[in-house]
Structure formats: structure tokens, C-alpha cells
C-alpha positions as CSV (number, residue, x, y, z in Angstrom):
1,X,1.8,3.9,-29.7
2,X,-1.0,0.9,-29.0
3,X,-1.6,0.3,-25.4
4,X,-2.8,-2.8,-24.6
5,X,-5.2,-3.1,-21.9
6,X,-5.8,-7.5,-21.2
7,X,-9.2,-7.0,-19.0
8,X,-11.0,-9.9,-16.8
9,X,-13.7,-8.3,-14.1
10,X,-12.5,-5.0,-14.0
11,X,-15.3,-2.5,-14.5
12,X,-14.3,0.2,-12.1
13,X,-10.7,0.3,-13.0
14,X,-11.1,0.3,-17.0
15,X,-12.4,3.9,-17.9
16,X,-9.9,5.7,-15.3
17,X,-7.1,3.3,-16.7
18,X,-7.7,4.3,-20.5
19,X,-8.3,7.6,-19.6
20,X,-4.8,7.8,-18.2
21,X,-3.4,6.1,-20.9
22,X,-5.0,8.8,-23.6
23,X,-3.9,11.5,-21.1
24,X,-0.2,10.2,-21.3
25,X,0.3,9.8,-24.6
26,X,-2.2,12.5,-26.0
27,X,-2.7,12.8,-29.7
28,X,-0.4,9.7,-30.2
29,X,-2.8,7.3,-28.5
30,X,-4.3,4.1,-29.4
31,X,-5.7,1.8,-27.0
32,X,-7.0,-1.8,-27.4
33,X,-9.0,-3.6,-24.6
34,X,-8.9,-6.8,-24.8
35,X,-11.8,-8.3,-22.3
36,X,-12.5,-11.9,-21.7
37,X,-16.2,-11.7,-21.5
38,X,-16.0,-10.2,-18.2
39,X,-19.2,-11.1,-16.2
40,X,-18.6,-7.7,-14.5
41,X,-19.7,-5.6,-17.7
42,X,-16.1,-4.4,-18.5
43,X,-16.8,-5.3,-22.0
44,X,-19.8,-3.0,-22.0
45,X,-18.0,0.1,-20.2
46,X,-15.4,-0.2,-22.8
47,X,-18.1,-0.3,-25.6
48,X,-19.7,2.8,-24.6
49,X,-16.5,4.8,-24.5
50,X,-15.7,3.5,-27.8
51,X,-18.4,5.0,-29.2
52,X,-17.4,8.6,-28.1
53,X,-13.2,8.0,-28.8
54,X,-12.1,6.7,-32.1
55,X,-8.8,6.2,-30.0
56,X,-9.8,3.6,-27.9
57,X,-10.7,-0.3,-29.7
58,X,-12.8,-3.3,-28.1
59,X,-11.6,-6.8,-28.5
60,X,-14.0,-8.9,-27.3
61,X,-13.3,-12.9,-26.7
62,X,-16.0,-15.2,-26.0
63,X,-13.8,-17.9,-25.2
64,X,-10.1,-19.2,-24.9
65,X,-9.6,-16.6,-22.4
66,X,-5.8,-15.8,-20.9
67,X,-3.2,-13.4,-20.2
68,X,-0.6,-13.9,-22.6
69,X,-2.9,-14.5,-25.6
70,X,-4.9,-11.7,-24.6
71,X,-1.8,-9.3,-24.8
72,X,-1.0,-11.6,-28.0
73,X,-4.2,-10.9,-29.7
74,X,-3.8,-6.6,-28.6
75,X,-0.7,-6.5,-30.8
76,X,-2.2,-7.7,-33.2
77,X,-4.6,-5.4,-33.8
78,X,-2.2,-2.6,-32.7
79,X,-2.2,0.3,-35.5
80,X,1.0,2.1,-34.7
81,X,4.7,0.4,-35.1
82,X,5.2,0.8,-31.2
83,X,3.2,-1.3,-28.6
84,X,3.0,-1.4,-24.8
85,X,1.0,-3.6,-22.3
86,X,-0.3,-3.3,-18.5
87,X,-2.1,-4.7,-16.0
88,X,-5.2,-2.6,-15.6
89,X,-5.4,-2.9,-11.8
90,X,-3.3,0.5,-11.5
91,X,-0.4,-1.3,-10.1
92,X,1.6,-0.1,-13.1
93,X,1.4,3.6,-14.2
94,X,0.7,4.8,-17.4
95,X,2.2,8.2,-16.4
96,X,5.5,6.4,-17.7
97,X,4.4,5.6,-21.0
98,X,6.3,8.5,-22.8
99,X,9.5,7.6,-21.2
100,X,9.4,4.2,-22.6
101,X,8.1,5.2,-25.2
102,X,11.1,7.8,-26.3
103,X,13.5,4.7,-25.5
104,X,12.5,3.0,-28.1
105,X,14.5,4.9,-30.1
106,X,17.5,3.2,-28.8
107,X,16.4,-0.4,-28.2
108,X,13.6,-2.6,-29.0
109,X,12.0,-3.6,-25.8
110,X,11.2,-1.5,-22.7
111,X,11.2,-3.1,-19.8
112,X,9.2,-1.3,-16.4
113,X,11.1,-3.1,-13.5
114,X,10.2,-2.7,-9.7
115,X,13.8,-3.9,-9.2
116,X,16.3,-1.1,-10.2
117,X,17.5,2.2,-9.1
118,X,14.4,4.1,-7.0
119,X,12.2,1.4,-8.2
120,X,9.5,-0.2,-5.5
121,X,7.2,-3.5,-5.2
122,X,4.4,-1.7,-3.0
123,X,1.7,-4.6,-3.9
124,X,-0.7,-4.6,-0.2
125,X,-0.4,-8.9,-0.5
126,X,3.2,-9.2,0.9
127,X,3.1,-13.1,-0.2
128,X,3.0,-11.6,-3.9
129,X,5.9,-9.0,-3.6
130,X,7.6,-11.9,-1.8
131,X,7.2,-14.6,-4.5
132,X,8.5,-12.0,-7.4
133,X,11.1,-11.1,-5.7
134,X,12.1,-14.7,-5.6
135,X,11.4,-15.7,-8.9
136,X,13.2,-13.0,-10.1
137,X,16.3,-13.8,-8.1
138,X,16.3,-17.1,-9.8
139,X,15.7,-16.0,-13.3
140,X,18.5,-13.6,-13.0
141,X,21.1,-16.2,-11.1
142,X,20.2,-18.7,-14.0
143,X,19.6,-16.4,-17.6
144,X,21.4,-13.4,-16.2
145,X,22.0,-10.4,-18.9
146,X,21.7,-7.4,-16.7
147,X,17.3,-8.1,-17.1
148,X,16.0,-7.5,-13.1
149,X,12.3,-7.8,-13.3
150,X,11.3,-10.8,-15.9
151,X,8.1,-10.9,-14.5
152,X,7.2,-7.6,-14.9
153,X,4.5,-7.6,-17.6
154,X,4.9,-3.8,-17.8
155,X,6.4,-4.2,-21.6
156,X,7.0,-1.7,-24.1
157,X,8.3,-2.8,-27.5
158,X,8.4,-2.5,-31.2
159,X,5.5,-3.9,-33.1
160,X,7.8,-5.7,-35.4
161,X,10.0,-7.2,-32.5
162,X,7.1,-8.7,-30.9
163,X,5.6,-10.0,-34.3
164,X,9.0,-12.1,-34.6
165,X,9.2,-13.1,-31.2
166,X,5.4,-14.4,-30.7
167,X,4.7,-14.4,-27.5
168,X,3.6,-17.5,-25.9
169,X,0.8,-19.0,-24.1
170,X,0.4,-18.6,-20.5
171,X,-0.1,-16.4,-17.7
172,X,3.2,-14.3,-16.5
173,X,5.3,-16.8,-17.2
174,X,4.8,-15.3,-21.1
175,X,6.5,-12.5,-20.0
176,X,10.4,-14.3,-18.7
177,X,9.9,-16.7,-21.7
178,X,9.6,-13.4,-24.5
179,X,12.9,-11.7,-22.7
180,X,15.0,-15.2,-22.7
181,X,14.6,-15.4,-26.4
182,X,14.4,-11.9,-27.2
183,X,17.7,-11.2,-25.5
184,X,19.3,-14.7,-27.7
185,X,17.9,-13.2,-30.8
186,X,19.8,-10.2,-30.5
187,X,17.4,-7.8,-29.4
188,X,18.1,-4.7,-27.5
189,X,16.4,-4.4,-24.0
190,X,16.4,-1.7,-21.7
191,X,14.8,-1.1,-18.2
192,X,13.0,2.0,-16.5
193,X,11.9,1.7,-13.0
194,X,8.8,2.5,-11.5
195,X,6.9,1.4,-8.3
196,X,4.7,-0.9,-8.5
197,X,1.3,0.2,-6.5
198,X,-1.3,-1.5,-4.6
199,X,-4.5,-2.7,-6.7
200,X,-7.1,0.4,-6.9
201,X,-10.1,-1.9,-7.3
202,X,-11.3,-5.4,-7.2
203,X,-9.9,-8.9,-6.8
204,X,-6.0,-9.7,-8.0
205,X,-6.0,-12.6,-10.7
206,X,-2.8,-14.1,-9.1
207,X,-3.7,-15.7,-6.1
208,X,-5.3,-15.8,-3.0
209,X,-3.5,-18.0,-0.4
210,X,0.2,-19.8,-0.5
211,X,-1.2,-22.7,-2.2
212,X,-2.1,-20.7,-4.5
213,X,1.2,-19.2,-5.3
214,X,3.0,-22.4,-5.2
215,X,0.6,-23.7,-7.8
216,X,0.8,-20.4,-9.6
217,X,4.7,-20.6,-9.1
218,X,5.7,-23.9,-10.7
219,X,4.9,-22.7,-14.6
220,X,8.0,-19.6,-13.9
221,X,10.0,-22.1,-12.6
222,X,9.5,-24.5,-15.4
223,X,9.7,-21.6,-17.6
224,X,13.0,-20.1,-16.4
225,X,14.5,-24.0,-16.4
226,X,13.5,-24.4,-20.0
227,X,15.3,-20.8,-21.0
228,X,18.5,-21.9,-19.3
229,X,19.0,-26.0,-20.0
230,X,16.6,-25.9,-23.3
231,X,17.8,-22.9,-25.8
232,X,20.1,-21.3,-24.0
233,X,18.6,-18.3,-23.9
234,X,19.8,-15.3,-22.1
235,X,18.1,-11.3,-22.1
236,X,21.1,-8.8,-22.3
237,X,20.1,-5.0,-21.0
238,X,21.2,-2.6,-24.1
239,X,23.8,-0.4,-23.1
């Protein structure tokens, strides 16, 4: 499995995060940072470990910089048929990485959702646990399917699924956009919960007051509208 690690400014969290990530998945690891430039020197911290662990890869991008092309850009230049991708603020936890891994060999997209069974949102900025929760209450009263977290961005899916899909530009909004059409196109989803933890390190990329949000907001809404009056679309949990 390739573990795609999008990076922007996050030099402290990087070499415990891919350390994790190799500790998870052991001899099966592969792990591709993508970094934005970061004017922190993650770029350079992931350089140096590269040159001690054939299992760990540096994309760097010197411009064009975002989420969702960032992850785009990972699978790319992920070696193994299976792919996953995660924030790299230790919000999600690689600890869970086998288990979604083995359920891929039931479905074709693993979803980590902070809204099912013991599942948590335990984010410190309560304005951001607040605003998924009601994205995600719209995105399931509007595309429904049985899909809880579409904004989740803790994704774990089969190379060749992804490939097909494409996955969109954009900042999380990629993620409720790849679900809506997977789930049309006939692709089998699953969930696994997990809680969601506070940020170890550094700033969040989100935002930092409600203004923020709202402004950060409108391209989910937008993007859920388009996946229920535009294609149709709908994600349907596999069963």
C-alpha cells in the first residue's frame, strides 16, 4: 500500500507521521510526500529520510500548490495497486491503516469516518468539528447512500478506482465530489471509524475565524448541490 502524505509547513509532524505510517504497514510500506515547497523545510526533512528509506518518496512542487491535486499527484506516483491518504497533522491515525487496508478486499474505497459507531470529532477548534458536522448532515440529507463522513479526507482505495474516478481540484470539497460519483459509478464503499484528534503541531490549513469558515464553507456546499441537482450522484456504503 502507498500512503500519501499532502504536506504544507509541517516540519515537526512529517518524520513521526511517516514513521508511523512504516510502523503500520511494515514491509508493505510505501510512502509518498508530497510538499508544496513548504517555507518551513518539510521538503528538506523528507529528503534526508529518503536517503536512509527506499520506502519513503519526495514529490516536490514548486508551484500550483493544493490539496486535492497534491493527493492527485501521490497516486500517481503510488507503486502498489492499493492507495491511502491523510492529513499529516496527526488528526487521523495511521495505526488504522491495516484495517482499511484488509477491507479492500471486499470493496473499493475505505472510508475513515468520525461519524459512526465509537467514532469521535476531538479537533481542539470547536468552530471546525461544528462546521463538519454540518456539512456532513447536509451531504447525507441530500446524496444519502449510507456515506456519514464525506468530508473526511481519511481515504483508502484501490489504485485503479481512483485512476477512473480522477479526483478533482480543490481543497476538501475533492473529497464529497470523489464519493458522489464513485458511489453512481458503481463502486463499493465502506466506512471504519476512528477519532479524529487534536493537531499535534503547528497551524491548521482550514481556517482561523468564522469568516473564514463561511468562505471555506461555500465550495462544499456548492459541491454537494452540484452532486445532487447536476449528475445525480449518490455514494452507497457496500454491504
Amino acid at each position: 500500500m502507498t500512503v500519501v502524505l499532502p504536506t504544507y509547513n509541517e516540519r515537526d509532524n512529517v518524520a513521526p507521521l511517516i514513521e508511523a505510517c512504516l510502523a503500520a504497514l511494515e514491509k508493505d510500506a510505501d510512502v509518498v510526500v508530497v510538499d508544496d515547497d513548504s517555507p518551513d523545510g518539510t521538503g528538506g526533512v523528507v529528503a534526508a529520510i529518503c536517503e536512509k528509506d527506499p520506502r519513503v518518496r519526495l514529490v516536490r512542487r514548486m508551484r500550483g500548490p493544493g490539496l486535492a491535486s497534491a493527493i492527485r499527484d501521490g497516486v500517481e506516483a503510488a507503486r502498489g495497486d492499493l492507495v491511502a491518504w491523510m492529513d499529516c497533522d496527526f488528526s487521523m491515525p495511521p495505526s488504522l491503516l491495516p484495517e482499511m487496508r484488509k477491507a479492500l478486499d471486499s470493496v473499493d474505497i475505505v472510508v475513515g469516518s468520525r461519524y459512526v459507531g465509537a467514532a469521535a470529532d476531538r479537533r481542539d477548534d470547536r468552530r471546525a468539528v461544528l462546521g463538519s458536522r454540518v456539512i456532513n448532515a447536509f451531504a447525507r440529507f441530500l446524496l444519502g447512500g449510507g456515506v456519514t463522513d464525506y468530508t473526511s479526507g481519511f481515504v483508502a482505495a484501490r489504485k485503479d478506482a481512483v485512476t477512473t474516478l480522477g479526483i478533482r481540484d480543490g481543497y476538501g470539497e475533492y473529497c464529497i465530489d470523489l464519493l458522489a460519483r464513485a458511489g453512481k459509478s458503481g463502486f463499493r464503499i465502506a466506512e471504519v471509524p476512528y477519532t479524529c484528534a487534536p493537531r499535534a503541531s503547528g497551524e491548521s490549513k482550514t481556517a482561523t475565524s468564522w469568516s473564514g469558515y463561511l468562505r471555506r464553507g461555500w465550495p462544499y456546499v456548492k459541491t454537494i448541490f452540484q452532486a445532487w441537482r447536476g449528475d445525480g450522484r449518490e455514494a452507497r456504503l457496500a454491504r
